[in-house]
C-alpha positions, -999 to +999 in steps of 0.1 A: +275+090+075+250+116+073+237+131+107+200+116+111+172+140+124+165+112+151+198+119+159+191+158+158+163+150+181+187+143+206+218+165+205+209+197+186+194+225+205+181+241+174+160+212+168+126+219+184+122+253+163+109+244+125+127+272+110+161+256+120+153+225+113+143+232+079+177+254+076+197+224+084+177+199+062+178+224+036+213+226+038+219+183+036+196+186+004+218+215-013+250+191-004+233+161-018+235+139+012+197+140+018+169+136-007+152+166-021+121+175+009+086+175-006+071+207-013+045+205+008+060+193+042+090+221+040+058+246+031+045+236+063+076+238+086+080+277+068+046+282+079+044+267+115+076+284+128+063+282+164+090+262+185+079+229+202+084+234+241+089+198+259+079+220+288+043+224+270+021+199+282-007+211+251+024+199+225+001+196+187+008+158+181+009+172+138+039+190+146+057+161+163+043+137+138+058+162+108+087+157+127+095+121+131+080+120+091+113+140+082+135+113+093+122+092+060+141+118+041+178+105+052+195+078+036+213+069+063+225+039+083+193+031+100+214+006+125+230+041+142+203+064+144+196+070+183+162+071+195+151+097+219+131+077+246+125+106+262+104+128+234+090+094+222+075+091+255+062+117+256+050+116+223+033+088+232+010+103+257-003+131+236-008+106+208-028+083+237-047+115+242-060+124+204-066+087+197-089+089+227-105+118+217-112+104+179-129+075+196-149+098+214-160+117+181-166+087+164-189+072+189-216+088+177-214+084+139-237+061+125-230+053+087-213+033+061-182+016+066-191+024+105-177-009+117-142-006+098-133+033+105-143+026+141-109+005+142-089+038+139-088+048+170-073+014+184-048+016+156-033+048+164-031+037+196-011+007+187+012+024+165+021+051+195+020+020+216+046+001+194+068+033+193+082+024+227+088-013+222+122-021+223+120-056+201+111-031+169+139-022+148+148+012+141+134+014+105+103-004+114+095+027+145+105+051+114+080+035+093+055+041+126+060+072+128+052+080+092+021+065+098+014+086+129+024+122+110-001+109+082-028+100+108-032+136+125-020+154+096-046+182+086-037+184+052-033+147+039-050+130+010-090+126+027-086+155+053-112+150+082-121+184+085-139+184+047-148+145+047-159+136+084-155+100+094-145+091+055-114+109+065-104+079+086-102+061+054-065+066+041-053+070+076-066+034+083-053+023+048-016+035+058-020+025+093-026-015+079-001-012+051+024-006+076+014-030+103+012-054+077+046-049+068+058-054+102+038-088+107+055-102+079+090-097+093+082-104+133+047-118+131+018-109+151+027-116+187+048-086+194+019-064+180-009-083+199+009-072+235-002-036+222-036-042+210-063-029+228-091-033+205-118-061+212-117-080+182-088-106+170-059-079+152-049-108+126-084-099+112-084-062+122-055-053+100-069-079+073-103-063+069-096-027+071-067-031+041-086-048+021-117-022+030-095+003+024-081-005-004-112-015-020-124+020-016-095+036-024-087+028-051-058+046-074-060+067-046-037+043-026-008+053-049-019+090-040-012+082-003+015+064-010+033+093-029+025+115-001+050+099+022+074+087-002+061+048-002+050+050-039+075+026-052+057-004-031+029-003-058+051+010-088+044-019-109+065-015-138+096-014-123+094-045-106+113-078-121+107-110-122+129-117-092+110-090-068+077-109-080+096-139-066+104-125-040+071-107-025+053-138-037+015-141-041-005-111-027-032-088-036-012-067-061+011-107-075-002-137-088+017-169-105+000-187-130+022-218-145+007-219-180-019-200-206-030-227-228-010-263-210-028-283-186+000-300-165-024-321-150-033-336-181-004-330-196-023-319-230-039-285-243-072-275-224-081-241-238-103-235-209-073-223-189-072-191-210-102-184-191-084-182-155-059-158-173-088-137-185-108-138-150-073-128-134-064-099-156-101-085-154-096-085-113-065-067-113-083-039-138-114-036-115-089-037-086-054-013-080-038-031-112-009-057-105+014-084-120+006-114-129+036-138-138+025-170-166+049-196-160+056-195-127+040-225-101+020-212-072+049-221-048+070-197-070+091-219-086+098-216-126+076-236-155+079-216-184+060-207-210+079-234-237+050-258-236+027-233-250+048-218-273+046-253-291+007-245-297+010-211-308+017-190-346+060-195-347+064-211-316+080-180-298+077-152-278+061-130-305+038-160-314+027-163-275+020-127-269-001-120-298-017-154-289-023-135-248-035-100-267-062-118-290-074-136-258-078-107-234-093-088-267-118-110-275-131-115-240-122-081-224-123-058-253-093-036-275-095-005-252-081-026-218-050-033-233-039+005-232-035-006-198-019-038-200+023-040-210+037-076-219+069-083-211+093-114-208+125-126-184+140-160-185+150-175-152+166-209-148+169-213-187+130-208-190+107-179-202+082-160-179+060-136-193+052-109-173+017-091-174+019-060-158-017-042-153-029-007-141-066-002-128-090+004-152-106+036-154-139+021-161-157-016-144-142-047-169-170-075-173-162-107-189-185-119-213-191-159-213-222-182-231-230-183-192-236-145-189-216-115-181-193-114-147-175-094-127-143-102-112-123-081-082-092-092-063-094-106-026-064-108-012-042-130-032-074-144-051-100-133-080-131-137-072-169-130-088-194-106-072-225-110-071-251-082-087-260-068-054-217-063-045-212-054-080-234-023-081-214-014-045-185-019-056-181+000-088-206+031-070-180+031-043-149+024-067-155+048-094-159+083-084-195+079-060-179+087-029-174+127-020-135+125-019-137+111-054-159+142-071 
């Protein structure tokens, strides 16, 4: 099994100086039993050289956090990696410390988005908090402390220093991704013994993703690149069984047919326009699949009832059927961003829409008048003019760390 750096951490003497640590992770790479480091991290670590002292009580929290963010890098067996207590502790206070200190800065800014980026604070608190909870596994504390190097890093996607407060943007956005990812596997009560913020965390972690991401943008993908999450929002490599399997969310929906109406067991064309409404919120949005034959509860319909009402009742027939739709109510240029693909599951076809953000707002054009449609969550939903003209000036390119 390859040696983990947690495990380094613990036992090698050479650790707390960068320069060895690099010479020993540059060393797994050249063997192959660790994945290649990214540029800019083992740029860093040649440029910070300067030993971490445990002795130092003035320890930089970004050197720590670079730290901990190499332990991503090893594809090892996560169930023997040993945890150092000890340096987490102490980690732990200094991290205390800067969250403190944000809060402090932040108390006096008085802006947009001023309710949600005044959450950061208490959620780098309750990631270094969570650190030192033994009822975590050891992946989840790795995925923590990814989230902690990215929080003080200088040099991450929105770096305070240039941005101010918006700064706190992508940290926050990480931050939630990860709690969220948690909560899913151990829920919210573990997290909640942590909290200190005032408000409920359910909806703390709820409204600052979907803030963040609906500021963001493609820049989510950006951050998630940065520490090696990108494949969480790689679209086109996920199949109809991981759709399955993450079920509905903001970036997955299921829709059982394009053209049938189960209910009345019969043809109601109308339905095309929940397809259309669905695929223009996913452009406006951060893109994402959306699966036509498959019931909300995620079990398989299939597309063979309306491949009886379309041009050679097949696949081919059904996806020209799909392109003419989304053309003639979203327009020819959107589908440079749209791929159509098919699986069959359970003896039954599934056709797979898979959709990147669009690099320009998508109306829909009805005889009612002209709409635009975002994701919420695992929904689609209108806005308003007032949101709309927010939402696009913040989405596309208003904000300073889009320029």
């Amino acid at each position: 099994m390859v040696e983990n750096v947690m495990h380094l951490m613990k036992t090698d003497p050479y650790f707390p100086n960068k320069v060895e640590l690099l010479k020993i992770l540059k060393n797994k790479a050249a063997k192959g039993e660790i994945k290649k480091l990214p540029e800019d991290l083992a740029r860093y670590l040649e440029d910070n050289p300067k030993p971490y002292n445990q002795s130092n009580e003035n320890i930089n929290p970004i050197n720590y956090g670079y730290n901990l963010l190499y332990s991503l890098q090893i594809p090892s067996n996560l169930d023997k990696i040993e945890y150092n207590e000890n340096k987490v502790t102490h980690c732990y206070k200094h991290f205390k410390f800067f969250s403190d200190n944000i809060k402090e800065n932040l108390s006096f800014y008085q802006g947009e988005y001023e309710s949600f980026i005044d959450h950061g604070p208490d959620l780098l608190k309750l990631l270094t908090s969570l650190l030192i909870n033994d009822d975590l596994t050891v992946d989840m504390k790795l995925k923590l402390s990814t989230a902690l190097a990215y929080f003080v890093a200088p040099n991450d996607v929105i770096p305070e220093e240039k941005y101010g407060p918006y700064g706190y943007i992508d940290d926050i956005f990480l931050c939630t991704y990860i709690l969220k990812d948690i909560t899913q596997k151990v829920g919210y009560e573990i997290l909640e013994e942590h909290w200190c913020g005032h408000d409920k965390l359910e909806d703390v972690i709820r409204k600052c993703y979907a803030e963040s991401m609906f500021i963001l943008g493609e820049k989510t993908n950006t951050i998630l690149e940065f520490v090696s999450f990108a494949e969480k929002f790689n679209y086109g490599d996920l199949s109809l069984d991981d759709c399955l399997k993450k079920g509905e969310n903001e970036e997955i929906e299921f829709k059982s047919t394009l053209l049938w109406d189960v209910k009345q067991n019969n043809i109601n064309k109308n339905l095309q326009n929940v397809i259309v409404k669905t695929i223009a919120g996913f452009l406006n949005f951060n893109g994402g699949i959306l699966l036509i034959g498959v019931r909300d509860d995620g079990t398989i319909f299939g597309i063979e009832q309306d491949m009886k009402y379309v041009k050679r009742n097949n696949k081919d027939g059904f996806e020209q059927r799909l392109i003419q739709i989304i053309e003639n109510n979203l327009g020819l240029d959107v589908m440079e961003n749209i791929t159509i693909t098919f699986e069959e599951k359970d003896g039954k076809n599934v056709c797979l829409v898979k959709i990147k953000p669009s690099p320009e707002p998508i109306f829909v054009d009805t005889n009612k008048g002209s709409f635009f449609y975002v994701r919420t969550g695992n929904t689609t939903r209108a806005l308003d003019s007032k949101h709309q003209y927010k939402y696009i000036n913040h989405h596309w390119n208003s904000l300073p760390f889009n320029e």
